[in-house]
C-alpha positions as CSV (number, residue, x, y, z in Angstrom):
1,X,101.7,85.7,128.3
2,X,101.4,84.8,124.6
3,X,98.4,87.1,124.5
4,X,100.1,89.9,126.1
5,X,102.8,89.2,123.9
6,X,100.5,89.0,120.6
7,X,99.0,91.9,121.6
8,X,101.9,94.3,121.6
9,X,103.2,94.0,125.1
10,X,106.6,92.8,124.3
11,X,107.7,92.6,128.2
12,X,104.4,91.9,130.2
13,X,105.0,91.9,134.2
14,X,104.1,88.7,136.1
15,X,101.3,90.8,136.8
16,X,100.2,91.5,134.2
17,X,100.4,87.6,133.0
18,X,98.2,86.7,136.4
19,X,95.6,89.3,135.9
20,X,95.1,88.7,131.8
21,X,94.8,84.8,133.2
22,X,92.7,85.3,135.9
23,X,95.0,83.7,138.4
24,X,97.3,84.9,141.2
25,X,101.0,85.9,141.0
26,X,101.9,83.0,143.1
27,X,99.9,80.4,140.6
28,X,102.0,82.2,137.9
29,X,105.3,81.4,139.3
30,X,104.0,77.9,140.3
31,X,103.3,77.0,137.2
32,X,106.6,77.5,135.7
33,X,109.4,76.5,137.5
34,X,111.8,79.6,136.2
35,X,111.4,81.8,133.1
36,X,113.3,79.2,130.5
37,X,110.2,76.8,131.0
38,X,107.9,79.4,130.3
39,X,110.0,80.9,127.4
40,X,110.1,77.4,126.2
41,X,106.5,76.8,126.3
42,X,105.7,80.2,124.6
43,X,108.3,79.3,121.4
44,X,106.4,75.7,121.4
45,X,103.0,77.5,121.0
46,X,104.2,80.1,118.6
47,X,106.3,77.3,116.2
48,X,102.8,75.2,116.2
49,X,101.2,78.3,115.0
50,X,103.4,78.6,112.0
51,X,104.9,75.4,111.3
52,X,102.1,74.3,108.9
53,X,102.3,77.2,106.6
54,X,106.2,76.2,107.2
55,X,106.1,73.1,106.1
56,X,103.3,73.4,103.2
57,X,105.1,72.3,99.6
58,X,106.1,75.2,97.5
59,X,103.6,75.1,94.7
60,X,106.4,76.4,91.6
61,X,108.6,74.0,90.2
62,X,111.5,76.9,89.2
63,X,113.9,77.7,91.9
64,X,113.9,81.5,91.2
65,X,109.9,81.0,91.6
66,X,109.9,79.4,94.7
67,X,112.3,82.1,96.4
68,X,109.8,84.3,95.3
69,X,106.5,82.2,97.0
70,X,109.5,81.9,100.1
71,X,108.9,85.4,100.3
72,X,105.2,85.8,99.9
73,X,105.1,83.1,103.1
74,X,107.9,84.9,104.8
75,X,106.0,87.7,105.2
76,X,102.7,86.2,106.3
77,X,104.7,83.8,108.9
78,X,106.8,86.7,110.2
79,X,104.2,88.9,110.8
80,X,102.5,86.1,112.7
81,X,105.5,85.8,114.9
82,X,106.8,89.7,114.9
83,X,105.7,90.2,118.5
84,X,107.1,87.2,119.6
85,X,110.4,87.5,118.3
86,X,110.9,91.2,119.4
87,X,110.0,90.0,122.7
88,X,112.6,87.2,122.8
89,X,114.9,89.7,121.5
90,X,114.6,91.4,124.2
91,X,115.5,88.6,126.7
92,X,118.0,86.7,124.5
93,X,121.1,88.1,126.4
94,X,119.5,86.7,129.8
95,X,118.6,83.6,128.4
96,X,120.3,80.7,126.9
97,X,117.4,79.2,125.9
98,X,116.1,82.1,123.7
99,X,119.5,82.3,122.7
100,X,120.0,79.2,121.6
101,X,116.4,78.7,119.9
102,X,117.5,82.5,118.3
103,X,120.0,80.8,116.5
104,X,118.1,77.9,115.5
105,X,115.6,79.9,113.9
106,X,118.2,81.9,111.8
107,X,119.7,78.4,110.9
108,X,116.5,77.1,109.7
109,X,116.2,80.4,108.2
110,X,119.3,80.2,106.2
111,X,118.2,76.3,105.6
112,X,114.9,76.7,103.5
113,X,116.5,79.3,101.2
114,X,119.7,76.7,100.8
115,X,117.2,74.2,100.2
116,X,115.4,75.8,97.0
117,X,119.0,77.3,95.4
118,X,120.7,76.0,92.7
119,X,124.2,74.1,94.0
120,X,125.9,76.9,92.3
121,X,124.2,79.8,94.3
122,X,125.2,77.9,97.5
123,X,128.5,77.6,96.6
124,X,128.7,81.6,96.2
125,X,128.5,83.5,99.9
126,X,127.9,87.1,98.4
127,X,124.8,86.1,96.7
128,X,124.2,83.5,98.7
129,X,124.4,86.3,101.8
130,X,122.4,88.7,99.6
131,X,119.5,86.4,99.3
132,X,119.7,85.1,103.2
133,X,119.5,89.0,104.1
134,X,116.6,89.8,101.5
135,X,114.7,86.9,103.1
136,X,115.5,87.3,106.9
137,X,112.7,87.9,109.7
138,X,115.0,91.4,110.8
139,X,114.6,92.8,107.2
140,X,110.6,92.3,107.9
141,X,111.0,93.7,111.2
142,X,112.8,96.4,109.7
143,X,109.9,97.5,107.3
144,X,107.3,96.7,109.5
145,X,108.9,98.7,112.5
146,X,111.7,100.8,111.9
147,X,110.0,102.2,108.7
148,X,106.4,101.8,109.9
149,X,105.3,100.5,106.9
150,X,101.7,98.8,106.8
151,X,101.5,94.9,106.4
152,X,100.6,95.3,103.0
153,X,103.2,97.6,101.9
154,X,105.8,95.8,103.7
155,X,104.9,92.4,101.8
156,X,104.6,94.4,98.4
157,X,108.5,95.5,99.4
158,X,110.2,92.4,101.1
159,X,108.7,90.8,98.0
160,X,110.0,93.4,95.8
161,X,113.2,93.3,97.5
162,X,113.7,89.4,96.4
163,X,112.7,90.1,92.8
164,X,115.7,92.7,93.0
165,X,118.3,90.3,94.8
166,X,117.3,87.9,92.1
167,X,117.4,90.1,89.3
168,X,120.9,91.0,90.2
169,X,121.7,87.4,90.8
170,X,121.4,87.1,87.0
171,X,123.2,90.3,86.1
């Protein structure tokens, strides 16, 4: 499944999943007990991917400097994961466990930019809210898909788009 899924094939059948393994349908379904577990396993595997470049210290000292390097790694670690989450998108109303890890990914989205700001940036929701929507995995999936812009051009722009937000913090 996660290579269907990396792949582009956002909603692979059972099938599908069984062929690309090599096994039979029935040794799919035996293997996980109902789709939660399998939707579990397959946000496990994707978070292990990521969570290195994740958890790697920012290298600038300046808070304005590291939003920017937040970027820069945003749009390596959601490209990584861009398949995935459109595919959980997809499911999230059918399941509450892609629901509920949905909404822990936006809080630990919101998190890691609250954790670089200045107490008086928190403490203001419009630019506080302007920054969390510069930085968020559906403004990348916005470039990359809805405007069809290539990796590189979409980094150059969600990039560009947090020297803006923070260029108009200041103003």
């Amino acid at each position: 499944m996660l290579e269907l899924v990396g792949r582009g094939d956002v909603q692979p059948s059972a099938a599908r999943v069984a062929d690309t393994a090599g096994v039979g349908l029935r040794t799919v379904f035996r293997h996980f007990d109902d789709m939660e577990t399998l939707y579990r396993e397959m946000s496990e595997a994707v978070e292990a991917k990521v969570m290195p470049l994740i958890l790697t210290p920012f290298s600038a000292v300046e808070w304005r400097e590291r939003v920017l390097e937040m970027a820069d790694r945003r749009a390596v670690i959601f490209e990584a994961i861009l398949p995935y989450r459109i595919s959980a998108a997809l499911k999230r109303f059918q399941s509450t466990f892609l629901m509920d890890d949905y909404r822990r990914m936006l809080r630990m989205e919101r998190g890691t930019v609250d954790a670089v700001l200045p107490a008086e940036l928190l403490g203001d929701p419009v630019r506080l809210h302007m920054l969390y929507a510069a930085l968020s995995f559906q403004c990348w999936r916005g470039l990359r898909h809805d405007q069809e812009l290539s990796v590189s051009a979409a980094r150059a722009s969600f990039v560009g788009l947090a020297e803006a937000v923070l260029a108009r913090l200041d103003a």
